[in-house]
C-alpha positions in Angstrom: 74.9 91.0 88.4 75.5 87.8 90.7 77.9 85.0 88.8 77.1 81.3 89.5 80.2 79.2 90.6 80.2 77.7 87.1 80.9 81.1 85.4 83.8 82.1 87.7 87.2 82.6 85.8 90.1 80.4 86.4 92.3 81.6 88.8 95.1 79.1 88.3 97.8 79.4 86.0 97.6 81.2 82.9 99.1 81.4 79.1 97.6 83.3 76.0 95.4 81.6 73.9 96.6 80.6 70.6 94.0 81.1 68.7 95.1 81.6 65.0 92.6 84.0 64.1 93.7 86.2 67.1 97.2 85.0 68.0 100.8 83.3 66.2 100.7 80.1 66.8 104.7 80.0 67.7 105.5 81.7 70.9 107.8 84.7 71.0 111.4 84.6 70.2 113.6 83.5 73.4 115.1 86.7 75.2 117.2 87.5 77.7 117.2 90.7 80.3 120.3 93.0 79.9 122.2 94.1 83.4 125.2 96.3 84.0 128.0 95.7 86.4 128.4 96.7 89.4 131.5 99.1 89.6 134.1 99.3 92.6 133.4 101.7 95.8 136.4 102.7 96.4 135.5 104.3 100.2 136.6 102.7 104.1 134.3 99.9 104.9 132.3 99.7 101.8 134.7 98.1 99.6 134.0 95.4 96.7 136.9 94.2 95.5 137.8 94.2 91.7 138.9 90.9 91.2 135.1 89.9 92.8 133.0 92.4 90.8 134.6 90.9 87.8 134.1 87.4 88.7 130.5 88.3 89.4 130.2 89.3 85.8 131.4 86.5 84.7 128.9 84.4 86.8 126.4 86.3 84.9 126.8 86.1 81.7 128.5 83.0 81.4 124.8 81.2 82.9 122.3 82.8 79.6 125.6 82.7 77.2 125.4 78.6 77.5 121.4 78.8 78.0 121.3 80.8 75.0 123.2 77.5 73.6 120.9 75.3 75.2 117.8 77.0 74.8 116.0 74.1 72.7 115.5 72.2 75.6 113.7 74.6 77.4 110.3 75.3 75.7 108.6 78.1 75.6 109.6 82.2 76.6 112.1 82.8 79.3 114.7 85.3 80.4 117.1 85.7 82.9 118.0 88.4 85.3 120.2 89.3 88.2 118.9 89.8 91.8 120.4 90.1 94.8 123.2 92.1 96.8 125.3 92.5 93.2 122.7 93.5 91.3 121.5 96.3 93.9 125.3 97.5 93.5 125.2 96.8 98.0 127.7 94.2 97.3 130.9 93.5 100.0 133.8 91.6 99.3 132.2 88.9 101.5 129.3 88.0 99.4 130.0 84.7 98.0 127.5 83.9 95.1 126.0 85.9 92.9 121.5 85.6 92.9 119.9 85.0 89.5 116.3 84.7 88.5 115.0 82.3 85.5 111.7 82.7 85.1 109.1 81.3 82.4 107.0 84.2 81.2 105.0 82.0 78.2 102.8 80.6 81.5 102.7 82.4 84.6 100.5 83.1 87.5 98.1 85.5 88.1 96.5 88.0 90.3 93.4 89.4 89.7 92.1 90.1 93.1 92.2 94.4 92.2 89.7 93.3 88.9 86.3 94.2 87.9 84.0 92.0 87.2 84.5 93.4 83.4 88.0 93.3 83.4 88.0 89.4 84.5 85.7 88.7 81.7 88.2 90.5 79.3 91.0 88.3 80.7 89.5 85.4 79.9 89.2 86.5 76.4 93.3 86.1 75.6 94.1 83.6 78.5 93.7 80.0 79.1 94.7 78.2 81.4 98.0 76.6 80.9 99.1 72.7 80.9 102.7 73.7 82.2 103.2 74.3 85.9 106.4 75.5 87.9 107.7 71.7 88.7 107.5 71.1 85.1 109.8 74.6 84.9 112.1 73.6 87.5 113.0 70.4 86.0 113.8 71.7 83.0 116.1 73.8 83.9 118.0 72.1 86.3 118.2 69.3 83.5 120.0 71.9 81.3 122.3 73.5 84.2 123.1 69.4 85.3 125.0 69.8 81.2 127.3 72.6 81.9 127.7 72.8 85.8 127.8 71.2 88.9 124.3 71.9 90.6 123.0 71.1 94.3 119.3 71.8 94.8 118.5 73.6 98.0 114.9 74.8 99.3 114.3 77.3 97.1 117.1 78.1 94.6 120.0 75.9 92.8 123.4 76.6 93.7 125.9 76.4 90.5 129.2 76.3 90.0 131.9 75.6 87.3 135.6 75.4 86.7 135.2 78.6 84.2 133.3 81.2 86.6 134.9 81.9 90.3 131.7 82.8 91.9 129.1 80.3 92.7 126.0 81.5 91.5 122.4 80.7 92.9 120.0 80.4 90.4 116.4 81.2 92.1 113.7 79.0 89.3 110.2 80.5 89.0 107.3 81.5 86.6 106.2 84.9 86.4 103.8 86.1 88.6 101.6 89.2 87.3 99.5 91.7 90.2 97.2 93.1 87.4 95.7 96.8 88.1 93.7 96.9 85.3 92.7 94.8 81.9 90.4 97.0 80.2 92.0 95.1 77.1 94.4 93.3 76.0 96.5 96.5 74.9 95.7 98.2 77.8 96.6 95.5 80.8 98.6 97.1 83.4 100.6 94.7 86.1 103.1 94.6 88.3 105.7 91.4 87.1 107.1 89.6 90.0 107.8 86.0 90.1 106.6 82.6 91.9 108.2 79.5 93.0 107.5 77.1 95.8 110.0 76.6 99.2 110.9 72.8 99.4 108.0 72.5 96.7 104.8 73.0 98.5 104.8 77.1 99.9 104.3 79.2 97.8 106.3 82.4 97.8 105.8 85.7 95.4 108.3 87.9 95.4 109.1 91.4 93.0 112.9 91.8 92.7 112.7 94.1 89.6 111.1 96.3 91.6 112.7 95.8 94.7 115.9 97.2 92.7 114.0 100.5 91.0 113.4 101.2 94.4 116.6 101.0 96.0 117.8 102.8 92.9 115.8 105.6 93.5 116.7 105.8 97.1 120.3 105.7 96.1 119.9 108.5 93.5 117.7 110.5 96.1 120.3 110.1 98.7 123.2 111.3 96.3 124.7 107.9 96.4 125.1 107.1 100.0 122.0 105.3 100.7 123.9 101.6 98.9 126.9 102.7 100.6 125.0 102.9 104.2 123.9 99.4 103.3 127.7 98.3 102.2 129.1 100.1 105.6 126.3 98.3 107.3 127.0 94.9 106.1 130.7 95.0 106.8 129.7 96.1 110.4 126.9 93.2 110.6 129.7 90.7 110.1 132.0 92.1 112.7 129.1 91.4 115.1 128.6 87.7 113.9 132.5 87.3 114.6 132.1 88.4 118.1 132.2 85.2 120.3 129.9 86.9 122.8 127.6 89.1 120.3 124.0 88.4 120.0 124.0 89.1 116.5 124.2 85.7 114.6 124.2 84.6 110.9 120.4 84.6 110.6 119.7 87.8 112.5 119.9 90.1 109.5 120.1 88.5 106.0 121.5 90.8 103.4 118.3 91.4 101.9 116.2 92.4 104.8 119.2 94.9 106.2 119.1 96.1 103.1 114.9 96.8 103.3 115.4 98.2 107.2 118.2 101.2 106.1 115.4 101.6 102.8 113.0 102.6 105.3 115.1 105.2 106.8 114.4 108.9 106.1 116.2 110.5 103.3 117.2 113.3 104.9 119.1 110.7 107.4 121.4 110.3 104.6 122.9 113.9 104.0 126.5 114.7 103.9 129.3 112.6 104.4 129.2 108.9 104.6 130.6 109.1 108.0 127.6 111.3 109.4 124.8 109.6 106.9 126.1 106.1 108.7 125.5 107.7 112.0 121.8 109.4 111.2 120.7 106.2 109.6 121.4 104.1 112.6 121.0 106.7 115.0 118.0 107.1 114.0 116.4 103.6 113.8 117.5 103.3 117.2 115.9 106.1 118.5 113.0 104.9 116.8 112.1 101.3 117.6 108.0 102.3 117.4 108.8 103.0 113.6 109.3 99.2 112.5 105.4 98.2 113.0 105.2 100.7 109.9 107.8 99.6 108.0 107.5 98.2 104.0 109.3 96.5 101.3 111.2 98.4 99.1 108.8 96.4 96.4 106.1 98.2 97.4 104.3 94.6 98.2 104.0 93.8 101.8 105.0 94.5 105.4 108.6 93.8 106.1 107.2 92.6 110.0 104.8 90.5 108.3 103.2 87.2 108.9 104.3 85.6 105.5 107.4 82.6 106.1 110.2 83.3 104.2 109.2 86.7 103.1 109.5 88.5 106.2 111.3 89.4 108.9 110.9 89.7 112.8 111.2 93.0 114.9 113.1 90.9 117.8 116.0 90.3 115.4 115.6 93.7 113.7 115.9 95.1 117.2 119.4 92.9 117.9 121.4 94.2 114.8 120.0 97.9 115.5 121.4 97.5 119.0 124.5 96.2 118.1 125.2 98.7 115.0 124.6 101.3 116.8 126.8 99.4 119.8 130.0 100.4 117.6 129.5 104.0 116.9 132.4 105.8 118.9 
């Protein structure tokens, strides 16, 4: 059956509604997400230093140890999680900060685009749409960090720092942003969780860094452990090039995160043996295969990594140039 306009569902933000015959009128209990360290790799090239790994932990949970102090001025359900090079364990002894998500799950943002017409109208039977909005978010919590640390905004995260933790941290600020699947009801919802913020605050970015990190997890495991140390090896090399006063590799040509994606997409069985020969195969073999990056996906599962979207993808040009000049250095 058609729907008129005035019938369509909200598509805008979104929180439960707190009904009392169907709902607690308190929200949930403030939580926070649990994350293990990153241990030392002890192999040529791919080396985190141990004074740095433990630095980085105590960036992390020195940030939700005073939030959990400060959590009445933040209303409703949040949490905080790692992202980033130390949390994917591809971590160098050149990173610098450490990447951290805050994200308000009491309101977040939905998609609904995969939905039946059904499942919509079972949506809108435990959602409203919510008063809070991301700004609203953002405020708050850089109000709370302003207490403890010393904070300069940038165009999409906060950069901290403090006389007690070595390591700068930047703390990326969003909402949680759901890709729903299914809603047959309200037990049976099924989503993807990724988050949403806004660049300089008007574009709009979505990105999935929980999954971004199962997946590079699973490559890891499926490699036996040498896909994050490709990455590490990789990284080290990278910077070598950006030294190079007459490289064409610069600091933009291959941020962490997208070298990171490019070895991802690199056959498995690239990555066998040694670390010396895996290192070779992986590069080796995106070099001898330049027609393979049209094809080419996030880790997350959620887009083309030579997309279209600013900010959440890269270019083949400069994908091209750090190929070239890895594979420049192999003997």
């Amino acid at each position: 059956m058609l729907r008129t306009a005035s019938s369509l569902p909200h598509t805008g933000l979104s929180t439960l509604g707190f009904g009392p015959a169907r709902f607690q009128t308190k929200p949930p209990a403030c939580y926070r997400a649990s994350w293990q360290l990153p241990g030392p790799d002890f192999h040529r090239q791919a080396t985190t230093s141990l004074r740095t790994a433990r630095s980085a932990a105590k960036s992390q949970r020195h940030l939700p140890l005073c939030w959990a102090h400060e959590r009445s001025g933040l209303e409703g359900t949040w949490s905080v999680y790692p992202q980033g090079s130390y949390a994917n364990k591809t971590n160098i002894a050149a990173d610098s900060d450490v990447d951290l998500v805050v994200a308000l799950t009491s309101s977040f943002y939905p998609n609904k685009e995969d939905l039946t017409e059904f499942e919509w109208l079972e949506y809108d039977k435990y959602y409203e749409r919510a008063d809070r909005t991301w700004r609203d978010f953002r405020d708050a919590v850089e109000a709370v960090l302003r207490k403890d640390f010393w904070v300069v905004v940038g165009s999409k995260a906060v950069k901290v720092r403090s006389g007690v933790i070595r390591l700068p941290a930047d703390v990326l600020i969003a909402l949680e942003h759901r890709y729903y699947t299914s809603f047959l009801s309200f037990e049976g919802q099924t989503f993807v969780d990724g988050v949403q913020f806004y660049r300089s605050g008007d574009h709009k970015i979505v990105n999935f860094p929980k999954q971004h990190m199962k997946a590079c997890a699973w490559k890891d495991f499926r490699t036996a452990g040498n896909y994050r140390k490709v990455v590490r090896v990789a990284k080290n090399a990278r910077n070598v090039l950006i030294a190079e006063d007459d490289s064409a590799v610069g600091s933009t040509t291959a941020p962490s995160y997208f070298l990171e994606s490019l070895l991802w997409n690199v056959p498995d069985l690239c990555f066998a043996s040694g670390l010396e020969n895996a290192y070779r195969q992986a590069i080796g073999w995106l070099h001898e295969k330049p027609g393979k990056l049209a094809t080419m996906k996030f880790p997350n599962g959620k887009g083309d990594l030579f997309g279209k979207m600013l900010d959440t993808s890269w270019d083949q040009e400069r994908a091209t140039q750090i190929i070239d000049g890895l594979n420049g250095q192999l003997p």
